[in-house]
mmCIF file of the N, C-alpha and C atoms, coordinates in Angstrom:
data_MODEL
# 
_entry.id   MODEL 
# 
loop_
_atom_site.group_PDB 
_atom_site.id 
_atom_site.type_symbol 
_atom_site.label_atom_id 
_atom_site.label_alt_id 
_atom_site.label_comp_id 
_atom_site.label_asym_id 
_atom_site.label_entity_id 
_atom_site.label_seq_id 
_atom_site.pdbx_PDB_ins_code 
_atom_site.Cartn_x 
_atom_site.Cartn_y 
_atom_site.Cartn_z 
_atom_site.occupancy 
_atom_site.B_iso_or_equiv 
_atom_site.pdbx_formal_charge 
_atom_site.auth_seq_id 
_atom_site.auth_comp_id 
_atom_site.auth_asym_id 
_atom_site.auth_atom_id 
_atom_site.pdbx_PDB_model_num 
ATOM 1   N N  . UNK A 1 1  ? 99.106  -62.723 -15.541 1.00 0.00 ? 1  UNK A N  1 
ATOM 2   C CA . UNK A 1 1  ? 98.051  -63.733 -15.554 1.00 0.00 ? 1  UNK A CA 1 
ATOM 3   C C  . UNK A 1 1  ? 97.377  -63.749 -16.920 1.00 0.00 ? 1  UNK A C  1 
ATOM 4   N N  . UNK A 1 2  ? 97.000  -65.189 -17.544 1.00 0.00 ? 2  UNK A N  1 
ATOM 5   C CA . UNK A 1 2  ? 96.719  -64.990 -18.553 1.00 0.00 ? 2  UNK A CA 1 
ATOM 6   C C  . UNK A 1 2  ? 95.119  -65.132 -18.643 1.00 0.00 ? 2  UNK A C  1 
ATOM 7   N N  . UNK A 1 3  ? 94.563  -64.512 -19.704 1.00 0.00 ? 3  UNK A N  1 
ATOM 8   C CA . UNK A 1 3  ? 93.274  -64.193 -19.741 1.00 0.00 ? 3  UNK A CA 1 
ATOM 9   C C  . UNK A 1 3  ? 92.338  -65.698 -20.600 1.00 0.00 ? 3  UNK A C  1 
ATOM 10  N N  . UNK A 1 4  ? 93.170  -66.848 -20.577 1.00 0.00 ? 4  UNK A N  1 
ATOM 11  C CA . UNK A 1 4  ? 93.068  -67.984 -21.435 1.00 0.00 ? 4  UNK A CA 1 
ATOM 12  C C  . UNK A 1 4  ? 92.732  -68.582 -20.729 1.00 0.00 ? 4  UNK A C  1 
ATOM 13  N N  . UNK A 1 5  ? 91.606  -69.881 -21.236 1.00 0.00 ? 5  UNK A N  1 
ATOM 14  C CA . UNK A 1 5  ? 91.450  -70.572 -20.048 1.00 0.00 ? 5  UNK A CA 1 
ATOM 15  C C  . UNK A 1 5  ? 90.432  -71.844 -21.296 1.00 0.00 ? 5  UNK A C  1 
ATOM 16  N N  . UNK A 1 6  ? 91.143  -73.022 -20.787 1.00 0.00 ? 6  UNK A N  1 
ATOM 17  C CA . UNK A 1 6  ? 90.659  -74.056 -21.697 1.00 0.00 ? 6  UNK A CA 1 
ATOM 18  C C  . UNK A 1 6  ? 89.257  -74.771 -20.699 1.00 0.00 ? 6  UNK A C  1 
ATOM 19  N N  . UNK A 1 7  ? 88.916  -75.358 -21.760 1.00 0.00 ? 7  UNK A N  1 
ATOM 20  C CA . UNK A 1 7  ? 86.989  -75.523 -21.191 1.00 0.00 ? 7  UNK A CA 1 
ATOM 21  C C  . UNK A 1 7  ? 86.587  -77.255 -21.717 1.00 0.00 ? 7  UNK A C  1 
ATOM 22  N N  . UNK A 1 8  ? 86.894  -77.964 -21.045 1.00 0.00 ? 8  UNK A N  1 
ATOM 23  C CA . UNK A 1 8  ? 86.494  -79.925 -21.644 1.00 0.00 ? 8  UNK A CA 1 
ATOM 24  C C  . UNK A 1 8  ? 85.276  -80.134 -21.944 1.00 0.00 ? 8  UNK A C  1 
ATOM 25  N N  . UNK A 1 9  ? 84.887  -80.122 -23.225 1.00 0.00 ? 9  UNK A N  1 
ATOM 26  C CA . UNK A 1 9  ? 83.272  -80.356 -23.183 1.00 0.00 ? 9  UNK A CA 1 
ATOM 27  C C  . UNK A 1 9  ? 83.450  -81.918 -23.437 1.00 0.00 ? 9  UNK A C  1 
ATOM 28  N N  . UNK A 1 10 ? 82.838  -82.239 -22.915 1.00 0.00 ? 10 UNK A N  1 
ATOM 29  C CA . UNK A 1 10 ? 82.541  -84.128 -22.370 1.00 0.00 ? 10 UNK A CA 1 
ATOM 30  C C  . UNK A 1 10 ? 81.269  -84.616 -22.916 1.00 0.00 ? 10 UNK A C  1 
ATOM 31  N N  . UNK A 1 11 ? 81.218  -85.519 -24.423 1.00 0.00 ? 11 UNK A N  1 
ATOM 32  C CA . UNK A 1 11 ? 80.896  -85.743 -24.706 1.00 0.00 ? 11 UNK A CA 1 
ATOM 33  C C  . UNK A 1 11 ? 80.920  -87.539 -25.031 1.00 0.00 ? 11 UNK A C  1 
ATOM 34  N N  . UNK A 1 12 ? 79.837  -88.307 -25.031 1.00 0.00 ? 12 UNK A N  1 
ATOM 35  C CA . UNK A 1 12 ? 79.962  -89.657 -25.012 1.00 0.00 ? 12 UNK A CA 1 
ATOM 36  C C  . UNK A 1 12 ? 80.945  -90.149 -25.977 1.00 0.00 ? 12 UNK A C  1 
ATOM 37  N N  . UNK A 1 13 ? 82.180  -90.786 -25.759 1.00 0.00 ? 13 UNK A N  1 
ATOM 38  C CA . UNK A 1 13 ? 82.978  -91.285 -26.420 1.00 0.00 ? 13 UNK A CA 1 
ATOM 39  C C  . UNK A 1 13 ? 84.143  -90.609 -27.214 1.00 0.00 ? 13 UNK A C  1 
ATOM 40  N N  . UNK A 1 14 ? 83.468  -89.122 -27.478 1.00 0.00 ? 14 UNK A N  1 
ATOM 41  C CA . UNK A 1 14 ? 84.624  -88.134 -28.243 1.00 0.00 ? 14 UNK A CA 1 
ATOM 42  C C  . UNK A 1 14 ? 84.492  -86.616 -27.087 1.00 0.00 ? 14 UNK A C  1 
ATOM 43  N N  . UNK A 1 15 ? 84.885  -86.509 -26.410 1.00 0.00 ? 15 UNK A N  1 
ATOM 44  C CA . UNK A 1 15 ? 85.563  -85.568 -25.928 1.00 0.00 ? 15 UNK A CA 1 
ATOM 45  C C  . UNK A 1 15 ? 86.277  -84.868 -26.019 1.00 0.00 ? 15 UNK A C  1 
ATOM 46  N N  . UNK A 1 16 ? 86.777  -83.286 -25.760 1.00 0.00 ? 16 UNK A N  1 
ATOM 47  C CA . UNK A 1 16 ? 87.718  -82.128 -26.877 1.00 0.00 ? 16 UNK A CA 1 
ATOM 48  C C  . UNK A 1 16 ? 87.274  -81.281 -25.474 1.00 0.00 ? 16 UNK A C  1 
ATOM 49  N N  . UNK A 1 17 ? 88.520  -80.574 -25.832 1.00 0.00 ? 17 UNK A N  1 
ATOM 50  C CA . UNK A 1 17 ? 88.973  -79.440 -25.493 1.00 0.00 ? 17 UNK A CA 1 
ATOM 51  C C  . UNK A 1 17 ? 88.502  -78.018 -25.991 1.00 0.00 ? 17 UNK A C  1 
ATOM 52  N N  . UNK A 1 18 ? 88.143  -76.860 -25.577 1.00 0.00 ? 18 UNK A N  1 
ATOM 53  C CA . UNK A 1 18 ? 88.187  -75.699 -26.487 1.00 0.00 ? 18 UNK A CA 1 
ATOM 54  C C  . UNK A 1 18 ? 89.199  -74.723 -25.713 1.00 0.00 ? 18 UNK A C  1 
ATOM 55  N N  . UNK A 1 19 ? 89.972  -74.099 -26.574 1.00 0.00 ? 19 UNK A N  1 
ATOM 56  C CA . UNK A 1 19 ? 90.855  -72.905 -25.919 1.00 0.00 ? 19 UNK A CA 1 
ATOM 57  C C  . UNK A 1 19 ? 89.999  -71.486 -25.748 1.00 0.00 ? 19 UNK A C  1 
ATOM 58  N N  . UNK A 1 20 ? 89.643  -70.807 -25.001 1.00 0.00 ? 20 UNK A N  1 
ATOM 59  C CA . UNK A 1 20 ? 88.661  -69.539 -25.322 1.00 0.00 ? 20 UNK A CA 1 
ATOM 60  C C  . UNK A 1 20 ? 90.059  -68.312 -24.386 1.00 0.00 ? 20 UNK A C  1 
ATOM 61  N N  . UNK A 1 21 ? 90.247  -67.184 -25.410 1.00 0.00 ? 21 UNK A N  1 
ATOM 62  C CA . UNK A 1 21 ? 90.999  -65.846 -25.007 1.00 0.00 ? 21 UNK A CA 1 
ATOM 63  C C  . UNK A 1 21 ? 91.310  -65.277 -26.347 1.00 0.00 ? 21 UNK A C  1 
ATOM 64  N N  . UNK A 1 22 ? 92.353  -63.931 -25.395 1.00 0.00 ? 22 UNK A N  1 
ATOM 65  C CA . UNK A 1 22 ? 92.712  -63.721 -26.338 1.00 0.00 ? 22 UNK A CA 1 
ATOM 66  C C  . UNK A 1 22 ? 93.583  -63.738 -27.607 1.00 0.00 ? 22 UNK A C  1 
ATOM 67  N N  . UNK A 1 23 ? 94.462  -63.461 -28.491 1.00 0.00 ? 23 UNK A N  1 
ATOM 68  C CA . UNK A 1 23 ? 95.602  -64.198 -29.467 1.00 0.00 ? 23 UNK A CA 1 
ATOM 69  C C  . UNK A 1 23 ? 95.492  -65.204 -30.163 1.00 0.00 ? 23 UNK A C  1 
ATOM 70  N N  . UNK A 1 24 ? 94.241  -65.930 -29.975 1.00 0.00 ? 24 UNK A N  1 
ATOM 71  C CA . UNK A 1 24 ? 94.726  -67.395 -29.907 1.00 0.00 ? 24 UNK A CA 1 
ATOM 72  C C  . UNK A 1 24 ? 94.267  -67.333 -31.928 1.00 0.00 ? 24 UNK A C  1 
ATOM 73  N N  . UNK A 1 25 ? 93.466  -66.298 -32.560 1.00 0.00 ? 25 UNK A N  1 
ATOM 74  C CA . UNK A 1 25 ? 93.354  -66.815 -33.971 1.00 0.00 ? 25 UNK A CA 1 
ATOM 75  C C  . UNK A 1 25 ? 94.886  -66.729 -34.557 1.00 0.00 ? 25 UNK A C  1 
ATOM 76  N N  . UNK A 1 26 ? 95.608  -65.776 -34.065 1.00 0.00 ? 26 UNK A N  1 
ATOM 77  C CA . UNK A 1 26 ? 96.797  -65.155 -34.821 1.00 0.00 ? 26 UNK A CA 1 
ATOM 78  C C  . UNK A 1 26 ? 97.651  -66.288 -34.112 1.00 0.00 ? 26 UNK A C  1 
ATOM 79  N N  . UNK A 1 27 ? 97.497  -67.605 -33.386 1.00 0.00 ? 27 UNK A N  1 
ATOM 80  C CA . UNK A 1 27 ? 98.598  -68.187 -33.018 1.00 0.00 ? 27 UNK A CA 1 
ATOM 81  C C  . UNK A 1 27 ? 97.592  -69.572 -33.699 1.00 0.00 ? 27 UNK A C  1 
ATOM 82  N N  . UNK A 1 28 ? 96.700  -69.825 -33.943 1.00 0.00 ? 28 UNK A N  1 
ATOM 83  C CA . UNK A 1 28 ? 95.985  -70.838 -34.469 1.00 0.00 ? 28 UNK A CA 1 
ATOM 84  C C  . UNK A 1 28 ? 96.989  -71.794 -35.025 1.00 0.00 ? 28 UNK A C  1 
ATOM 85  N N  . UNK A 1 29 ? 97.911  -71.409 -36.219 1.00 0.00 ? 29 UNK A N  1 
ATOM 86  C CA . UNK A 1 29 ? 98.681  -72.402 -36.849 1.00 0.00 ? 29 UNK A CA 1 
ATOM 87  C C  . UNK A 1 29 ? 100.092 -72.970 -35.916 1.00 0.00 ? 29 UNK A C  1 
ATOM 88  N N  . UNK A 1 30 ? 100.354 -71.993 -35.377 1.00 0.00 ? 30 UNK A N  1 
ATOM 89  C CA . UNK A 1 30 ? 101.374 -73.058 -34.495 1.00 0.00 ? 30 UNK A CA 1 
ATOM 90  C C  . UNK A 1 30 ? 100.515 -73.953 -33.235 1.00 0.00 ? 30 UNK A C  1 
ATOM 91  N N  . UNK A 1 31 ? 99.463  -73.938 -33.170 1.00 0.00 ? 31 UNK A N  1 
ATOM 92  C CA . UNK A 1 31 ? 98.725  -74.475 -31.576 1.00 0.00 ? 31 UNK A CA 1 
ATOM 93  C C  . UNK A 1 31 ? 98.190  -75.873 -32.622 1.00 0.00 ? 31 UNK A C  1 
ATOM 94  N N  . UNK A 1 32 ? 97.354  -75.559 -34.013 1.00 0.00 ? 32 UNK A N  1 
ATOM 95  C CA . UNK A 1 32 ? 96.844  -76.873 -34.466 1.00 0.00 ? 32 UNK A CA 1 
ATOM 96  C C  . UNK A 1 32 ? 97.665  -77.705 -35.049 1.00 0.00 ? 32 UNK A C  1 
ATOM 97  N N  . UNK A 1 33 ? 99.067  -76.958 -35.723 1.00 0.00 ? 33 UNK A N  1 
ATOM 98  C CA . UNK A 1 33 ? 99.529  -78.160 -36.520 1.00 0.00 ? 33 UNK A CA 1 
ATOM 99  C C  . UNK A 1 33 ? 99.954  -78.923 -35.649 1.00 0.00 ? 33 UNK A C  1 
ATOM 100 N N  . UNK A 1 34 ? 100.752 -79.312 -34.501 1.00 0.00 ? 34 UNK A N  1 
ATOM 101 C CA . UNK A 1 34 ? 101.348 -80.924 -33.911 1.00 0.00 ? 34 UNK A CA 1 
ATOM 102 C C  . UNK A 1 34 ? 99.884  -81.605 -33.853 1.00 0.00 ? 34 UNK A C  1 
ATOM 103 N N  . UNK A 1 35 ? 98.648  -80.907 -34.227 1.00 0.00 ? 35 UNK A N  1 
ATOM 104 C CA . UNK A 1 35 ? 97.234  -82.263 -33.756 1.00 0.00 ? 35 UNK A CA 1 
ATOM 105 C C  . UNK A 1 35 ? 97.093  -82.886 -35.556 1.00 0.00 ? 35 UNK A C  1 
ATOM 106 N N  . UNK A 1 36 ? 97.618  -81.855 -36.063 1.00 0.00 ? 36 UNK A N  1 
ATOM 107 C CA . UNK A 1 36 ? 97.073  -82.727 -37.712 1.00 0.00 ? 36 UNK A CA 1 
ATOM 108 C C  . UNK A 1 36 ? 98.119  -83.975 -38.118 1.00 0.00 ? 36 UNK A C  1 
ATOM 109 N N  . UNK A 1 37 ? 97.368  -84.769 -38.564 1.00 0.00 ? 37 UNK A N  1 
ATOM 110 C CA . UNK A 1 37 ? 98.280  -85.825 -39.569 1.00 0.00 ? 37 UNK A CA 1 
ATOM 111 C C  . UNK A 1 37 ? 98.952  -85.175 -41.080 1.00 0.00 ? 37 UNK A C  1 
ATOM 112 N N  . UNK A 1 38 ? 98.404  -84.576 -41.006 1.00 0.00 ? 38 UNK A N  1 
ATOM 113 C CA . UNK A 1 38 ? 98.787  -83.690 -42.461 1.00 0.00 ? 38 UNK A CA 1 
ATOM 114 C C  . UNK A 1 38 ? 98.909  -82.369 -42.445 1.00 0.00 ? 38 UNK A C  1 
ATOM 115 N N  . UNK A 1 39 ? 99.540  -81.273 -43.180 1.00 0.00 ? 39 UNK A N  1 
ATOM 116 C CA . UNK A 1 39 ? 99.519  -79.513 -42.687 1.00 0.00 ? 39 UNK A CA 1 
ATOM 117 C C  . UNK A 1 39 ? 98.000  -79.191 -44.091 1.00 0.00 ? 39 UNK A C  1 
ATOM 118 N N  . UNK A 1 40 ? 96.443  -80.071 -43.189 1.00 0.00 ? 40 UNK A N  1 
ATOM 119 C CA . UNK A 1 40 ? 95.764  -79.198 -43.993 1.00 0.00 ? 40 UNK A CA 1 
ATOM 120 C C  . UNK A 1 40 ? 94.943  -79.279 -42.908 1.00 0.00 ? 40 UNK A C  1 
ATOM 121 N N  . UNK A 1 41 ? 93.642  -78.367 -42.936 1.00 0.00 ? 41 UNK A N  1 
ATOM 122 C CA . UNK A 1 41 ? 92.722  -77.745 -42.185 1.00 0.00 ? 41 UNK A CA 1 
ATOM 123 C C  . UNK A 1 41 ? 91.616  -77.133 -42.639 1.00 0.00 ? 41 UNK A C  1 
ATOM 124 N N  . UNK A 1 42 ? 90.632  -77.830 -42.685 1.00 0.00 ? 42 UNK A N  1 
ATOM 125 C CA . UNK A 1 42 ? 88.672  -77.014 -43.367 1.00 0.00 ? 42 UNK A CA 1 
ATOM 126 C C  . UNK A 1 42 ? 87.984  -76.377 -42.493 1.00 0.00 ? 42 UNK A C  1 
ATOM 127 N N  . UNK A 1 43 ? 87.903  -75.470 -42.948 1.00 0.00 ? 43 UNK A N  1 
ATOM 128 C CA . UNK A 1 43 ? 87.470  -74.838 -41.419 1.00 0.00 ? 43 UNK A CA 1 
ATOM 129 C C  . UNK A 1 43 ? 86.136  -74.095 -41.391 1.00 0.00 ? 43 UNK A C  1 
ATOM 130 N N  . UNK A 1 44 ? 85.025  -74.728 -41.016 1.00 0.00 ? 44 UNK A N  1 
ATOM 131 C CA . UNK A 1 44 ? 83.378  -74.892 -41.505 1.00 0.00 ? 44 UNK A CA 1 
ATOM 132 C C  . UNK A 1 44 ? 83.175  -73.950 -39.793 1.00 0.00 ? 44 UNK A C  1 
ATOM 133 N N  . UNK A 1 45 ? 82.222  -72.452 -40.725 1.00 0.00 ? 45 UNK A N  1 
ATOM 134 C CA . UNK A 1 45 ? 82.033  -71.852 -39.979 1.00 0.00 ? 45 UNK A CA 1 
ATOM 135 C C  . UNK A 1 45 ? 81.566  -70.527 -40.184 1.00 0.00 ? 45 UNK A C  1 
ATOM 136 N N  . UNK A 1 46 ? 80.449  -70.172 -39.206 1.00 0.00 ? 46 UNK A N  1 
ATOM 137 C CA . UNK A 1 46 ? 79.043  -69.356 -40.007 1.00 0.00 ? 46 UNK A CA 1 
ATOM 138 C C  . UNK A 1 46 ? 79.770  -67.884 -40.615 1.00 0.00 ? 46 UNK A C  1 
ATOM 139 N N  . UNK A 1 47 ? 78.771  -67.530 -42.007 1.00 0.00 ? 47 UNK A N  1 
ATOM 140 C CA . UNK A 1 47 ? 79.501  -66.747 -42.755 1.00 0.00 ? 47 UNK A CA 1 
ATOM 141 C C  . UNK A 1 47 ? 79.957  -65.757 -42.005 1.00 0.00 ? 47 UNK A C  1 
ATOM 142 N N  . UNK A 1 48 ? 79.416  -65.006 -41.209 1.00 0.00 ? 48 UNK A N  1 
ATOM 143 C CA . UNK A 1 48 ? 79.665  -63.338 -40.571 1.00 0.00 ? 48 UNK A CA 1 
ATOM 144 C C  . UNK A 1 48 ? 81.569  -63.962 -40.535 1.00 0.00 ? 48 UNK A C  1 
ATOM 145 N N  . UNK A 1 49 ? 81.483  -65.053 -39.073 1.00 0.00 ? 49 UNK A N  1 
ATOM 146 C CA . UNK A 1 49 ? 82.485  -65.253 -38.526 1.00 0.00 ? 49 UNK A CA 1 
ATOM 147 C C  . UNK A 1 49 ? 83.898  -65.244 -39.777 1.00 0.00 ? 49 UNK A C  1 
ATOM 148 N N  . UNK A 1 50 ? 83.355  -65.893 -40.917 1.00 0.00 ? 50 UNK A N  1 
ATOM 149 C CA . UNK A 1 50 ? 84.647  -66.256 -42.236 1.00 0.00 ? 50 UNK A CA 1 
ATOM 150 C C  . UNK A 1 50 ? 84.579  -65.002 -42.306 1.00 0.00 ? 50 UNK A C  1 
ATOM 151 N N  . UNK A 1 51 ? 83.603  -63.515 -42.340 1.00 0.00 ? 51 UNK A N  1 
ATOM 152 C CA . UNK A 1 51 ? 83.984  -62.789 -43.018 1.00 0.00 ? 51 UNK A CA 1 
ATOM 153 C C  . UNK A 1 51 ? 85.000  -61.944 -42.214 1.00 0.00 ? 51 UNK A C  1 
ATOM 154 N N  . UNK A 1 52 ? 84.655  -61.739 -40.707 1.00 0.00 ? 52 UNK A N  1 
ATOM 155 C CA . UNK A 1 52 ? 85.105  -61.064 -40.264 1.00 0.00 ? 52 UNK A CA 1 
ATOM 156 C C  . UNK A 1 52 ? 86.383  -61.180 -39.652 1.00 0.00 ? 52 UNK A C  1 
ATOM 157 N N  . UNK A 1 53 ? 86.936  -63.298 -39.834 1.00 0.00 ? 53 UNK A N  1 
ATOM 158 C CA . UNK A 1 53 ? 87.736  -63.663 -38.866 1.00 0.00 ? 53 UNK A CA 1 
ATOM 159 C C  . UNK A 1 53 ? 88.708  -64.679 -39.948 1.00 0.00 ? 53 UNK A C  1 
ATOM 160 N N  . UNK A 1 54 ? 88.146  -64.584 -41.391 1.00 0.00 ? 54 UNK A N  1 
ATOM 161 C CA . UNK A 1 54 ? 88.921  -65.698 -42.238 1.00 0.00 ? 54 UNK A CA 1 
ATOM 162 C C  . UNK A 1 54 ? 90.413  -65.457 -42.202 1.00 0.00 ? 54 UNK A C  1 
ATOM 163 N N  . UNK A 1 55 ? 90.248  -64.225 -43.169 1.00 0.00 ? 55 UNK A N  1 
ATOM 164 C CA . UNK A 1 55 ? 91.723  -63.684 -43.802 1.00 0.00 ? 55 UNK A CA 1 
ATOM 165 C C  . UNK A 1 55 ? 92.499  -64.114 -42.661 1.00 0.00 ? 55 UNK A C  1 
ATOM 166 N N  . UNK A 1 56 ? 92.375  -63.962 -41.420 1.00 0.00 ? 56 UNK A N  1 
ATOM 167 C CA . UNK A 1 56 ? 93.267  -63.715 -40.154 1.00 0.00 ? 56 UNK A CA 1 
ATOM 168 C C  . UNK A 1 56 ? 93.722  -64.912 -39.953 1.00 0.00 ? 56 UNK A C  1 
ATOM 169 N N  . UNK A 1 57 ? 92.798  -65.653 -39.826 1.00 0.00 ? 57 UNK A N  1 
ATOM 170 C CA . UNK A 1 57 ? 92.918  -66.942 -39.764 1.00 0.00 ? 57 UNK A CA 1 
ATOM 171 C C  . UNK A 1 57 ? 93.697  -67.706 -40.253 1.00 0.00 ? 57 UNK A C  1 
ATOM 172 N N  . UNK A 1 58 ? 93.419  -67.892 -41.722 1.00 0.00 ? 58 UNK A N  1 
ATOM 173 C CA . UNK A 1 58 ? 94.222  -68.076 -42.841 1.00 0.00 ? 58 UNK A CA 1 
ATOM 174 C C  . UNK A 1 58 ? 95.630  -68.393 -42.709 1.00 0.00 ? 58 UNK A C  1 
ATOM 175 N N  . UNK A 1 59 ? 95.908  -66.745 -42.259 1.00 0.00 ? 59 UNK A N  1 
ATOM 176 C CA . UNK A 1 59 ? 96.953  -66.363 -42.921 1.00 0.00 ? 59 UNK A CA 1 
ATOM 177 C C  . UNK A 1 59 ? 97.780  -66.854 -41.151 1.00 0.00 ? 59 UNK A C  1 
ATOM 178 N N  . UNK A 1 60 ? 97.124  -66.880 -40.213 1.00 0.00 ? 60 UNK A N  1 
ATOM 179 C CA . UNK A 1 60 ? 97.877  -67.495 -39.152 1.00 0.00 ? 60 UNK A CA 1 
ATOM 180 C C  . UNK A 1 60 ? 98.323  -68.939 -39.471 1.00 0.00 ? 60 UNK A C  1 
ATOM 181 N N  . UNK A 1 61 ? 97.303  -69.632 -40.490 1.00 0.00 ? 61 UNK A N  1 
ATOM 182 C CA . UNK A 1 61 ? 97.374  -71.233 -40.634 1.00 0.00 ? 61 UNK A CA 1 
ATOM 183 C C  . UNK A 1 61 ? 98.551  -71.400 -41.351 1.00 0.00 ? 61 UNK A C  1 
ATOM 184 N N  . UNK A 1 62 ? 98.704  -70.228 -42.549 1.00 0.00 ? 62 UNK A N  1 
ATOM 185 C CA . UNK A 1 62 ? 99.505  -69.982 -43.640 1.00 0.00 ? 62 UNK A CA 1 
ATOM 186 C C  . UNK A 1 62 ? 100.948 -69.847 -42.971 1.00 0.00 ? 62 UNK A C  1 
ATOM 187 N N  . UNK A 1 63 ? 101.013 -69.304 -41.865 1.00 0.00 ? 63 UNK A N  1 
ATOM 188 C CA . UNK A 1 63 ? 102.405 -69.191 -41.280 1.00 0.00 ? 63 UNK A CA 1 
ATOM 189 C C  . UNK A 1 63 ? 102.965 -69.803 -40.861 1.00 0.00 ? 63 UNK A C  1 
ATOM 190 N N  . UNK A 1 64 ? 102.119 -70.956 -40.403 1.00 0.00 ? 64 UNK A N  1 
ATOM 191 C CA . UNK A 1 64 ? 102.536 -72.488 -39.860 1.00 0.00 ? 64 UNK A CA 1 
ATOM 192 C C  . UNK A 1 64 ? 102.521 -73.545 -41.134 1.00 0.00 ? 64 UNK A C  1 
ATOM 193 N N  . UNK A 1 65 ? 102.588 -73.184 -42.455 1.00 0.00 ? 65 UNK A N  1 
ATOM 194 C CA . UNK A 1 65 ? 102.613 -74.115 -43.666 1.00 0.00 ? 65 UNK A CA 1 
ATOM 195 C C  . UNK A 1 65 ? 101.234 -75.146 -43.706 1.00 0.00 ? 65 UNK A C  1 
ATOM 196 N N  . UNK A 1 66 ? 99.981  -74.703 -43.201 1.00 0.00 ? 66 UNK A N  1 
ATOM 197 C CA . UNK A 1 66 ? 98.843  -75.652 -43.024 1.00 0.00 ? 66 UNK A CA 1 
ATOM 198 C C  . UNK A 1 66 ? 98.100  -74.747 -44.350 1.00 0.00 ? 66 UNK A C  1 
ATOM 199 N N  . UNK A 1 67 ? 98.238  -75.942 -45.289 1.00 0.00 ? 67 UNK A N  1 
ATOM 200 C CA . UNK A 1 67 ? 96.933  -75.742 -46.389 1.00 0.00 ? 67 UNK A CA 1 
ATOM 201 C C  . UNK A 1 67 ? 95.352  -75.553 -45.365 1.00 0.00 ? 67 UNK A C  1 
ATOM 202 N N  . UNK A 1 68 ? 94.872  -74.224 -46.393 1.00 0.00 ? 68 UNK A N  1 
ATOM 203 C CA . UNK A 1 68 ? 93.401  -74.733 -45.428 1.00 0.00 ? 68 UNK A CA 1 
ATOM 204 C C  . UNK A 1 68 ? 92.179  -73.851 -46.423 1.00 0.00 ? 68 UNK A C  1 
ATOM 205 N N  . UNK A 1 69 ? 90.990  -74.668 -46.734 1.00 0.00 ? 69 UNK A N  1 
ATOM 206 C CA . UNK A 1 69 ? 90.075  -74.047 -47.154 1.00 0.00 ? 69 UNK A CA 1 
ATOM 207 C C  . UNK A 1 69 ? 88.946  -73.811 -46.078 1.00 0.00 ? 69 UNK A C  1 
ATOM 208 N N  . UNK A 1 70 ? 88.097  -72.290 -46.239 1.00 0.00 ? 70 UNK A N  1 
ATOM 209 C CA . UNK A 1 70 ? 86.973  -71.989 -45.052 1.00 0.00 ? 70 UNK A CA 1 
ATOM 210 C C  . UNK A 1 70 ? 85.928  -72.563 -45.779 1.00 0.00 ? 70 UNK A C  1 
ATOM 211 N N  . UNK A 1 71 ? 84.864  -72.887 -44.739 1.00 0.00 ? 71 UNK A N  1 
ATOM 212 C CA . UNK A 1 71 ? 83.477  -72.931 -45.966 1.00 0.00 ? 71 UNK A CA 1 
ATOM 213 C C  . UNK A 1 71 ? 82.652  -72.071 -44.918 1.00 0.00 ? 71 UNK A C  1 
ATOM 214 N N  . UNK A 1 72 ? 81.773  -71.514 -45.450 1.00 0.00 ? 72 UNK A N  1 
ATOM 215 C CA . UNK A 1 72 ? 80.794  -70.525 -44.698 1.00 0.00 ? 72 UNK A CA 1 
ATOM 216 C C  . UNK A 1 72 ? 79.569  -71.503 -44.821 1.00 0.00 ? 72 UNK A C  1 
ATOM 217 N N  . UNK A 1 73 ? 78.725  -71.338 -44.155 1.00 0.00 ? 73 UNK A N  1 
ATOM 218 C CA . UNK A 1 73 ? 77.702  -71.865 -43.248 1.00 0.00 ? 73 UNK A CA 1 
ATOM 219 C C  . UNK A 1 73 ? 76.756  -70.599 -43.355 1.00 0.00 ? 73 UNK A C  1 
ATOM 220 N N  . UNK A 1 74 ? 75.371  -70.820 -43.700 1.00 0.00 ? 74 UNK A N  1 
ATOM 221 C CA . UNK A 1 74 ? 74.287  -69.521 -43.256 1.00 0.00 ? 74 UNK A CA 1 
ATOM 222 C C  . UNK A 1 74 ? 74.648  -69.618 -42.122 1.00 0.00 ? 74 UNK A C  1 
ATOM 223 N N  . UNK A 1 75 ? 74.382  -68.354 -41.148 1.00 0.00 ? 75 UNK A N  1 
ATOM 224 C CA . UNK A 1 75 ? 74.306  -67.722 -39.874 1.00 0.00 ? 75 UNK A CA 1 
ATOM 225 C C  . UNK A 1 75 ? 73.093  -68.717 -39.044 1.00 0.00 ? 75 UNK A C  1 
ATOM 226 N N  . UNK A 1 76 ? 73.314  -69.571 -38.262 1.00 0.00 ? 76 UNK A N  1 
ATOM 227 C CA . UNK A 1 76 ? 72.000  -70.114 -37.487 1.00 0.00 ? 76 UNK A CA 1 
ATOM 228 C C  . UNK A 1 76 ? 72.458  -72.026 -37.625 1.00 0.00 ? 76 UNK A C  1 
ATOM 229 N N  . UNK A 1 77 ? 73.198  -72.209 -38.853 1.00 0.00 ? 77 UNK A N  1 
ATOM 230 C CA . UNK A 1 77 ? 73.603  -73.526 -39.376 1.00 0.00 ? 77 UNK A CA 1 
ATOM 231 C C  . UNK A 1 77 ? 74.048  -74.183 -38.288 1.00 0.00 ? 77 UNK A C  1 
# 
């Protein structure tokens, strides 16, 4: 059984999905690239999180050929 479990936040007119478990940063680049028009990705998000979760990130995006720059955000942004 998997410990994953997707969550619809329903919002007027734009509505999305979030995936919440575990694996999912180290599989990030194969799950986002079929949604991009292009293999790039900005990925705006509070500093602790870039510091503690970039590289990983990255380098998951990096494995799927998705250019991607982070931008950090103060903590609270």
């Amino acid at each position: 059984m998997s410990d994953r479990r997707r969550v619809r936040v329903d919002l007027a007119g734009r509505a999305y999905d979030i995936e919440i478990g575990p694996g999912l940063i180290d599989e990030a680049g194969a799950l986002i690239k079929p949604l991009l028009a292009r293999p790039y990705a900005a990925v705006l998000a509070d500093a602790a999180v870039v510091e503690r979760h970039g590289d990983r990130l990255k380098a998951a995006l990096a494995a799927a050929d998705i250019r991607s720059d982070m931008i950090s955000v103060r903590p609270g942004e």
